[in-house]
C-alpha positions in Angstrom: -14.1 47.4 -8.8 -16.4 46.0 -11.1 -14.7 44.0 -14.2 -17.0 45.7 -16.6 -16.2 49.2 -15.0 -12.2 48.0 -15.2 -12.5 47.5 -19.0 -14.2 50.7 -19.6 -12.7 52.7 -17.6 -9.2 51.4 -19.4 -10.4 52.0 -22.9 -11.8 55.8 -22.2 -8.7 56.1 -20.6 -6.7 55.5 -23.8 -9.8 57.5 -25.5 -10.2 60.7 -23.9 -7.9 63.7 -24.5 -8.7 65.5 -21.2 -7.1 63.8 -18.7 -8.4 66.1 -16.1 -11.7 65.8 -17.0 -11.3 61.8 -17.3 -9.7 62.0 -13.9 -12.8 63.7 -12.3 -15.6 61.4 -14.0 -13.6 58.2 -12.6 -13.3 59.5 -8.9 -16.7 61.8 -8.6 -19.6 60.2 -5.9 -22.0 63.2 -6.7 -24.3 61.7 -8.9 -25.7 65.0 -9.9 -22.0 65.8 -11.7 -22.3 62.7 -13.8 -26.0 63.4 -15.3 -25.0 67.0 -15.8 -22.1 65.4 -18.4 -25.0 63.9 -20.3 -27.1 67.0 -21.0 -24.1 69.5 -20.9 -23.1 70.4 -24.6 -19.9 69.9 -26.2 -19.0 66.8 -24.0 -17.5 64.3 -26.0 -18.9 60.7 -26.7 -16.4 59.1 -24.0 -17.2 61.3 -21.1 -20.7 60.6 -21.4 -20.2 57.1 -21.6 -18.3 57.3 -18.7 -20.7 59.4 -16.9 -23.9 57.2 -18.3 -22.5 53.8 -17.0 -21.2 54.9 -14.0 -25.1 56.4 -13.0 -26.6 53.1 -14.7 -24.5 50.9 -12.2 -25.3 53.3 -8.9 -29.1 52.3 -9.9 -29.8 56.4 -11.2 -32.4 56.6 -14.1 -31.0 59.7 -15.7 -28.7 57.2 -17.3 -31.7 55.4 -19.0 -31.4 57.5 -22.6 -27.8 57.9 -22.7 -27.7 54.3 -22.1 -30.0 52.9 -24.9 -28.4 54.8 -27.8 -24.8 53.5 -26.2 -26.6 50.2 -26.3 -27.4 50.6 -30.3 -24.3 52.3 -30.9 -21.7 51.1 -33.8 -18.9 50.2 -31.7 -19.4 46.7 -29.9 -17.6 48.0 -27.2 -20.2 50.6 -26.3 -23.0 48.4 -26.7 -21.1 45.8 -24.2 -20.9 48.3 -21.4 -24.4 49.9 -22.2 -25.7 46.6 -21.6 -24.0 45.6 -18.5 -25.0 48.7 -17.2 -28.4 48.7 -18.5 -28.4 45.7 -17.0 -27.7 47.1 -13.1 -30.0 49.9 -13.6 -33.4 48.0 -12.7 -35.5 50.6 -14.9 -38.7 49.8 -16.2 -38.4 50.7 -19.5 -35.3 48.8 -20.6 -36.5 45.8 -21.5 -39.2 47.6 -24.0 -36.1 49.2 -25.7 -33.9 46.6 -25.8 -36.8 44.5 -27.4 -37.2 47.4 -30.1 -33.2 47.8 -31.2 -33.4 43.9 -31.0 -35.9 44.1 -33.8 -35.1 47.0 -35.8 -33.8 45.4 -39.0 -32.7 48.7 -40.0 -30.2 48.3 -37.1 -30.2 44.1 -37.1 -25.8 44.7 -37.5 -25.9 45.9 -33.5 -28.9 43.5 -32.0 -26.3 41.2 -30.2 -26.3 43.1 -27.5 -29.7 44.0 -27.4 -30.5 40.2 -27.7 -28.4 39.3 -24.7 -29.6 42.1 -22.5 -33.4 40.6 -23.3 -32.1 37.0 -21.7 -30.6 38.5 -18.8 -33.7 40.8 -18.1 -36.3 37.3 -19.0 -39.2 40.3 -19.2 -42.4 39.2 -20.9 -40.9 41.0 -23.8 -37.6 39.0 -24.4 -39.0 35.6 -25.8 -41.6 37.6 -28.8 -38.2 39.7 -29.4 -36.2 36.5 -29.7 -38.5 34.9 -31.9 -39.0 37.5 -34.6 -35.7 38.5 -34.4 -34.1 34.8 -35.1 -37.3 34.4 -37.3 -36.0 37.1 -39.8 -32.4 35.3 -39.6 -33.3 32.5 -41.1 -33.2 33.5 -44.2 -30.5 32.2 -47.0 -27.3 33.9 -46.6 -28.0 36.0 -43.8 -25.3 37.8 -42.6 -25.7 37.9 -39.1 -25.2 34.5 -38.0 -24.0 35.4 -34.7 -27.2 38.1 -34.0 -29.2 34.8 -35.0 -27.0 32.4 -33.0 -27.5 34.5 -30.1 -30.9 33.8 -30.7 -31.2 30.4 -30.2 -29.0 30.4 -26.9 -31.0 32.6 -25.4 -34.2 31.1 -26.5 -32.9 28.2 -25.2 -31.7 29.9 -22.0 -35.4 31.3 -21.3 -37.0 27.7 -22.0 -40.3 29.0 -23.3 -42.5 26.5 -25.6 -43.3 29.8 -27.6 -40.3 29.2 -28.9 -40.5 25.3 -30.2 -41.5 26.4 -34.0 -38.9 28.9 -34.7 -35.8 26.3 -33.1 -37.2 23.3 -35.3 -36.3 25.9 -37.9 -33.6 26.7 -36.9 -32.5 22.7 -37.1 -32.1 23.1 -40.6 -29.4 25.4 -40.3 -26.1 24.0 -40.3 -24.5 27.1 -38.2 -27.5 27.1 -35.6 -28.3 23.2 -35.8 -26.4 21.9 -32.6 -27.6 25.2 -30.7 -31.1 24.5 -31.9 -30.7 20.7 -30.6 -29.1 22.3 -27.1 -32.0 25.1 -26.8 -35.0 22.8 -27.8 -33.9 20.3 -25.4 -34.1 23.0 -22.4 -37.9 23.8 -23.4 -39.9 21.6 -20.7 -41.8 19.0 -22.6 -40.1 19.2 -25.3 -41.3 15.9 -28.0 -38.6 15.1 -30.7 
């Protein structure tokens, strides 16, 4: 079983309050009874969480939606799992989205996961993301130091020279220096 599956599937365990219905989401193969979870109404949050990652990990697009708002949802938890199976699901789209609720300062609290999704994916959209995203954290006192920190790693992780102005910046802060140092040195002719 899949760790990331194994976590979930322990936490809506303790979540749900219909065992029988928990018990059926965890066992079902038919595809077409998860995605019928997301659209029926009155299912609860954790059964179409359920339902959502186990279609994003089986590779089935009906997951995509449920999936993004898990992926900008309040609970770091949710936006874990979201992204691990946004990750699996190999559709188009998600790199687009995850760009967006990456650089949605309205939503800048929930970006980490958005941010780390964009490095795993390395799609044409991830480094632009990056850079505004860590751009806007630069500012004194920021709050989201680990959003911003994320940043850098990945940045550094995707080793494009887009990125060289935004990292010097980043130098100058004393929670992002020794990333900054780590990510500039991966960027291929990189002068110092």
């Amino acid at each position: 079983m899949d760790e990331e599956l194994r976590s979930l599937t322990e936490r809506l365990r303790q979540e749900s309050g219909d065992p029988p219905l928990y018990e059926r989401l965890t066992r079902t193969k038919d595809v077409d009874d998860l995605a019928a979870v997301l659209t029926e109404p009155g299912r609860p949050l954790w059964a179409r969480e359920l339902a959502a990652f186990r279609l994003g990990l089986a590779g089935d697009r009906r997951a995509f939606e449920s999936l993004v708002l898990l992926l900008n949802h309040r609970d770091p938890q949710r936006c874990a799992s979201a992204a691990h199976a946004l990750g699996r699901l190999g559709d188009p789209r998600t790199a687009r989205a995850a760009a967006a609720l990456a650089t949605n300062e309205l939503r800048v609290a929930y970006a980490l996961h958005p941010v780390r999704l964009l490095v795993q994916l390395r799609a044409p959209e991830a480094v632009p993301a990056l850079i505004t995203t860590l751009g806007r954290r630069l500012r004194p006192h920021d709050p989201y130091r680990r959003v911003a920190l994320a940043c850098v790693e990945g940045l550094g992780t995707l080793g494009d020279t887009r990125a060289r102005p935004v990292l010097n910046e980043a130098l100058a802060h004393p929670a992002l220096a020794e990333a900054a140092v780590q990510a500039l040195a991966r960027i291929p002719g990189q002068r110092r």
